[in-house]
C-alpha positions as CSV (number, residue, x, y, z in Angstrom):
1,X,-18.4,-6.1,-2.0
2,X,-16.5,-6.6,1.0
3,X,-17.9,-7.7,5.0
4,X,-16.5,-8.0,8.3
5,X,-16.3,-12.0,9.0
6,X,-15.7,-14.4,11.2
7,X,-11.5,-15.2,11.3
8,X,-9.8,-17.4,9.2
9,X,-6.9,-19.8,12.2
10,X,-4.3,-18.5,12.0
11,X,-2.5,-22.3,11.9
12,X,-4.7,-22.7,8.7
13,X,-4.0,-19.4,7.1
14,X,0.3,-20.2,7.9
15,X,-0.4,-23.2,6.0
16,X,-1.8,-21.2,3.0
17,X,0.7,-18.5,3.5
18,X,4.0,-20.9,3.4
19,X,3.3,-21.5,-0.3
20,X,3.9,-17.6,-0.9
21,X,7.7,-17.8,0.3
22,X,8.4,-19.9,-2.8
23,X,8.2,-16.5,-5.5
24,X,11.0,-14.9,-3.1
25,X,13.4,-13.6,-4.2
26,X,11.9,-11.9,-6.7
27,X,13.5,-9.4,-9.6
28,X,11.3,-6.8,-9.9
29,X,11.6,-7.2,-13.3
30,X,9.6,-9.8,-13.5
31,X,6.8,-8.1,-12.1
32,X,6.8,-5.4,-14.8
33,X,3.5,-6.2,-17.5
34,X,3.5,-3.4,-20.5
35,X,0.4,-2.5,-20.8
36,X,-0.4,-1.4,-24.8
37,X,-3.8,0.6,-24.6
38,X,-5.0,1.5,-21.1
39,X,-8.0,2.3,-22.6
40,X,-8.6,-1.7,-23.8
41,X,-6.2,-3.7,-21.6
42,X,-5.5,-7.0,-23.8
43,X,-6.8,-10.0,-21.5
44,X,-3.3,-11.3,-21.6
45,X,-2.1,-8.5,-20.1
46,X,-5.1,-8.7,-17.5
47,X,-4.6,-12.1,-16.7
48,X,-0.4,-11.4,-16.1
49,X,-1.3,-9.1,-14.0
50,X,-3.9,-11.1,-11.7
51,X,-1.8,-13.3,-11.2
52,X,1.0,-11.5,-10.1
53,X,-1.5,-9.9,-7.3
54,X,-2.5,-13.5,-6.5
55,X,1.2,-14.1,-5.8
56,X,2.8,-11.1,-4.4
57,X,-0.3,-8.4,-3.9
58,X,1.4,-6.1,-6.1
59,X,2.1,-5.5,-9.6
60,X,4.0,-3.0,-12.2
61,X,2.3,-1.7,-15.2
62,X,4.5,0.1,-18.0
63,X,2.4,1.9,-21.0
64,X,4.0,4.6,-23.6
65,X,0.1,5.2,-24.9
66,X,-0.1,8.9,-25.8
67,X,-2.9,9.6,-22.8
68,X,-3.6,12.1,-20.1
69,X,-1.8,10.2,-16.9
70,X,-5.0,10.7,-15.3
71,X,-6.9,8.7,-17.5
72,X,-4.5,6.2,-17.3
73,X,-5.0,5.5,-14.1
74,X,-8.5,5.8,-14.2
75,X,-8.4,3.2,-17.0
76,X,-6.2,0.6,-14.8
77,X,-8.2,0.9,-11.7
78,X,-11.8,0.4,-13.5
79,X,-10.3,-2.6,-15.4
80,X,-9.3,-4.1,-12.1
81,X,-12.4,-3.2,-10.5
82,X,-11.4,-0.2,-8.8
83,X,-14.2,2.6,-9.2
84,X,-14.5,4.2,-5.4
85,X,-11.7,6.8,-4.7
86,X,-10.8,7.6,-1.1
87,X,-10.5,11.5,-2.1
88,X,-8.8,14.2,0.5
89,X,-8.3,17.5,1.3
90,X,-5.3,17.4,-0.7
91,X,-6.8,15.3,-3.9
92,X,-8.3,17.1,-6.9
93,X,-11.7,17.5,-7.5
94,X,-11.8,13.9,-9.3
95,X,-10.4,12.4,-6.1
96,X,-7.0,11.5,-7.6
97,X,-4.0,13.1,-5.2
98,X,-0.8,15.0,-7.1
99,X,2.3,14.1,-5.2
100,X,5.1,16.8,-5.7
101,X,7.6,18.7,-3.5
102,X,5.6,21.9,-2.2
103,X,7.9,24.4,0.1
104,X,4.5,26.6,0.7
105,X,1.0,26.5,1.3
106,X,-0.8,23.4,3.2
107,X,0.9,20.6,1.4
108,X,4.3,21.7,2.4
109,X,3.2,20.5,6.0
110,X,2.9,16.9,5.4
111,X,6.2,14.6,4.6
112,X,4.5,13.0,1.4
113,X,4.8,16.2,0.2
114,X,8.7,16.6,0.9
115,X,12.0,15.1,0.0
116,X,11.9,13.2,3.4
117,X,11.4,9.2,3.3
118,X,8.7,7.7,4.3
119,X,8.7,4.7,6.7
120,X,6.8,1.6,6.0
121,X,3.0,2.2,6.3
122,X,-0.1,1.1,4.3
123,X,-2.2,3.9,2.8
124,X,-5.0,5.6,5.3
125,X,-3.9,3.8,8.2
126,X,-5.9,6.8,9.8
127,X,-9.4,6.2,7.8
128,X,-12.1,4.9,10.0
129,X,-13.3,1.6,9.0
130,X,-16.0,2.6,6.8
131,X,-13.1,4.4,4.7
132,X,-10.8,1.0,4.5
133,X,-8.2,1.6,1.7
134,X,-7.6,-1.6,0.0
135,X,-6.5,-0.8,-3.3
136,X,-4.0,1.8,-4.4
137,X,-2.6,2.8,-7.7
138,X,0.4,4.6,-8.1
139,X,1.6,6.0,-11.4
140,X,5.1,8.0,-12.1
141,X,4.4,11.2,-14.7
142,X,8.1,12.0,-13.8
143,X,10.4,10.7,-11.0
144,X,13.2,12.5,-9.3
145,X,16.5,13.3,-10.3
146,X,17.8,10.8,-7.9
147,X,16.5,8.3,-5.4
148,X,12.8,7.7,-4.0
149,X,12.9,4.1,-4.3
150,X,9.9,2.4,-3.0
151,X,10.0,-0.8,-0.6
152,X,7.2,-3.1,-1.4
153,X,6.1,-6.1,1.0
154,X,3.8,-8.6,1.0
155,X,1.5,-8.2,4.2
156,X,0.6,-11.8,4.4
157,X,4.2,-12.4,4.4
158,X,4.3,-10.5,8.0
159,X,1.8,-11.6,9.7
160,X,2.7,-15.4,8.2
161,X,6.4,-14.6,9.7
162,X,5.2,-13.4,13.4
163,X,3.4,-16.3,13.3
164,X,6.5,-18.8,12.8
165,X,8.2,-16.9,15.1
166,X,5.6,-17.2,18.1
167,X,1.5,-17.6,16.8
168,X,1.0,-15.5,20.0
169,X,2.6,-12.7,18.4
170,X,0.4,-13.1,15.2
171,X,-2.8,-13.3,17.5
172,X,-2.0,-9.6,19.1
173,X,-2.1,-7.5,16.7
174,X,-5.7,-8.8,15.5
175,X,-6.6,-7.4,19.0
176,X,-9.3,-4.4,18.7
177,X,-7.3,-1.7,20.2
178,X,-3.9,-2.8,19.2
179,X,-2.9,0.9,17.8
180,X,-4.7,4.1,18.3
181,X,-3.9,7.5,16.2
182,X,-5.2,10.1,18.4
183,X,-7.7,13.3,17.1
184,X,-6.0,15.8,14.8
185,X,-5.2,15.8,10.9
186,X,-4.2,13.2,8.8
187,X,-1.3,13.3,6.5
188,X,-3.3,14.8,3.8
189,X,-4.6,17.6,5.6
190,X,-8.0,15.9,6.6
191,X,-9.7,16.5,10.2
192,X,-10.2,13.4,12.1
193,X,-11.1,11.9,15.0
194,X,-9.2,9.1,17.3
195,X,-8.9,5.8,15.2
196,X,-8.7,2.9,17.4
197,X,-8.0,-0.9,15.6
198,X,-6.4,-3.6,15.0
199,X,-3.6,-4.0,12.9
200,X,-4.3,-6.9,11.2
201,X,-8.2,-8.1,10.5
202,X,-10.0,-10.4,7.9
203,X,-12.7,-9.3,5.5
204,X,-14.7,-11.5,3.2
205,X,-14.2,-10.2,-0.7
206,X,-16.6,-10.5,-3.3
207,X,-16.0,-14.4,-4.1
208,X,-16.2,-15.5,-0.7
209,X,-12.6,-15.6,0.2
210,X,-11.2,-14.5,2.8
211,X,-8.6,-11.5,2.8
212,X,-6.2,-10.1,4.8
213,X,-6.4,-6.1,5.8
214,X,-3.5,-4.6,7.3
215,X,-3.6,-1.7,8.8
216,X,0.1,0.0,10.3
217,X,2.6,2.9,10.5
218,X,6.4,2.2,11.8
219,X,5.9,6.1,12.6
220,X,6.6,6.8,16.7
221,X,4.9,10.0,16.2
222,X,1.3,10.4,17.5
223,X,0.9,7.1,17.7
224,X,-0.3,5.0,20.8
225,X,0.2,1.1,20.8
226,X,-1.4,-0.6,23.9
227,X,0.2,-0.9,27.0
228,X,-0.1,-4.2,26.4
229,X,3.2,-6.9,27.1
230,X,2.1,-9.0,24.1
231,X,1.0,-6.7,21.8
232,X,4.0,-4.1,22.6
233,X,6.0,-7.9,21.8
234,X,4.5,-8.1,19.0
235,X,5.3,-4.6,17.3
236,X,8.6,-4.6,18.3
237,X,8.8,-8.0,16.6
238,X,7.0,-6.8,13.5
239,X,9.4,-3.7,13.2
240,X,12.3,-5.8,13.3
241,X,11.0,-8.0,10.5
242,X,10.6,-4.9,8.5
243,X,14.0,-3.1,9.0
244,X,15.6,-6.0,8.5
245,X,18.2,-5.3,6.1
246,X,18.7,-9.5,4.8
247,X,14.6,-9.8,4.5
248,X,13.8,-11.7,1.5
249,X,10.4,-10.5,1.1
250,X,11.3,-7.2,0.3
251,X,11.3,-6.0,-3.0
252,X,12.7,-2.6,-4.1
253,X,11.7,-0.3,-7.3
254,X,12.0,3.1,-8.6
255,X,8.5,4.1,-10.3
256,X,10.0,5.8,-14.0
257,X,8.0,7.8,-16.7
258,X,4.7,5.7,-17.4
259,X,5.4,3.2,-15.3
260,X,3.2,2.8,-12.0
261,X,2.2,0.4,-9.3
262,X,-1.1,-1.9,-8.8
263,X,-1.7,-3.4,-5.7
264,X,-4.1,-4.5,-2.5
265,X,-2.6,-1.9,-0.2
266,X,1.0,-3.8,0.4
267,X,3.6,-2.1,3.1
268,X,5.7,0.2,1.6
269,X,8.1,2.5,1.8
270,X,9.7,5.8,0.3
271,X,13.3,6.8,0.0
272,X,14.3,10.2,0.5
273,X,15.0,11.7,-3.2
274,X,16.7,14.7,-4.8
275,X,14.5,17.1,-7.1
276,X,15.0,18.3,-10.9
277,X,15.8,22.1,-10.1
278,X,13.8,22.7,-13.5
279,X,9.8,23.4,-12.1
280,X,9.1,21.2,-15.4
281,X,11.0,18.7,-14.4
282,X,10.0,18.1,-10.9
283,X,8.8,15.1,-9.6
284,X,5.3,14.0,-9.8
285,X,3.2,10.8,-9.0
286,X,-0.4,10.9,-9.0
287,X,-2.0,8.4,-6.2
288,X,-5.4,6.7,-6.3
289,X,-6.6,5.1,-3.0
290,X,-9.8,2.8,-3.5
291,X,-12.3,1.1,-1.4
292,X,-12.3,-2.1,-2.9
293,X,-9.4,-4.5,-3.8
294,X,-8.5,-6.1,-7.0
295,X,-9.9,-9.4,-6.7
296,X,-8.2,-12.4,-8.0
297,X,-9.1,-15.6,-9.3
């Protein structure tokens, strides 16, 4: 279970957070844990990959087991403690979403369904807060012919950054109506209203921790940031941290066949990519948004 709390200072949450910069840089390599039976995950490989969440809020699975991919992920996420799907318009009936290229129908109108990138985001930056997504699995059945690389950083890592750079940067984007997505439809097709938050919040988890919750879209489209000098400071600042092309914290990795990716909702991104001309051959990820985060030790 997760609740709203009470804030963790941000002077004692940089002191925590400093510790982090000493994984970076990181080969993604080493975040890679080959999992042998989905089905029974060893506790070794359980325990490798807590604590690479603990470090980095992200991990890489690998498994050759002769499964349906759907089960695989289903297997992953209830080891992990990820049971409640954040299903869409766009998800199958089980609430896990098929990402191909569509040229037709409705998912032809939304970019995850295209060639196009993807800027850095975290998942349902649109959900109301009762529909929170903090954990997210995705797992490659096939990847493109070439590119869609995937950018993968830390969140705690930016918020620990605007806060060495000026803690009254940090402090902004915790403000309630730091950036607004206005009524219309979601990227996966979904009717909403106007979502109005913060972009950065704590939560309590399920041991009494507190936890971090970003919430953010380097989109410029239907997006409203506060006319607000420190908050508009303050996502210019973050933005630049992101596109940075010399940051550290950034790890980059291309999903392939059986391999997929475990994490507490992290910023990331998506290179543009060419598609296999063969229908069989096309690429396709299925995606698993959650509720709840993995929690670790």
């Amino acid at each position: 279970m997760t609740t709203s709390c009470c804030p963790l200072p941000l002077a004692a949450f940089a002191q925590r957070a400093a510790a982090l910069t000493d994984h970076y840089p990181v080969d993604p390599k080493e975040l890679i844990v080959p999992i042998a039976d989905p089905l029974a995950i060893h506790p070794f490989e359980r325990q490798a990959i807590l604590s690479l969440i603990t470090r980095y809020q992200f991990a890489f699975y690998t498994t050759d087991a002769p499964l349906p991919p759907k089960e695989i992920v289903r297997a992953v996420g209830a080891a992990f403690g990820l049971y409640s799907l954040d299903d869409n318009l766009l998800s199958d009936d089980d609430g896990i979403t098929p990402i191909a290229v569509h040229h037709e129908g409705e998912r032809a109108r939304y970019i995850p369904y295209s060639e196009k990138p993807i800027q850095w985001h975290t998942d349902g930056y649109y959900n109301a807060p009762d529909r929170t997504v903090r954990g997210l699995i995705l797992h490659c059945v096939r990847p493109a012919v070439e590119g869609g690389e995937n950018r993968l950083l830390d969140p705690r890592l930016a918020l620990y950054t605007l806060y060495r750079q000026d803690p009254r940067l940090a402090q902004a984007l915790f403000a309630d109506h730091a950036m607004t997505i206005p009524p219309g439809r979601d990227p996966d097709g979904n009717p909403r209203g106007e979502s109005r938050g913060p972009v950065f919040r704590w939560e309590i988890d399920s041991t009494g921790q507190h936890q971090l919750v970003m919430r953010y879209t380097a989109r410029s489209r239907n997006i409203i940031w506060a006319d607000n000098p420190a908050i508009q400071a303050a996502q210019a600042a973050l933005r630049a941290f992101l596109d940075d092309p010399a940051n550290p914290f950034v790890v980059r990795a291309r999903l392939l066949p059986g391999m997929g990716l475990i994490c507490n909702n992290v910023l990331h991104t998506r290179d543009p990519f060419r598609d296999s001309d063969d229908p069989a051959q096309k690429r396709l990820l299925l995606r698993a948004r959650y509720l709840e985060r993995v929690v670790t030790p």
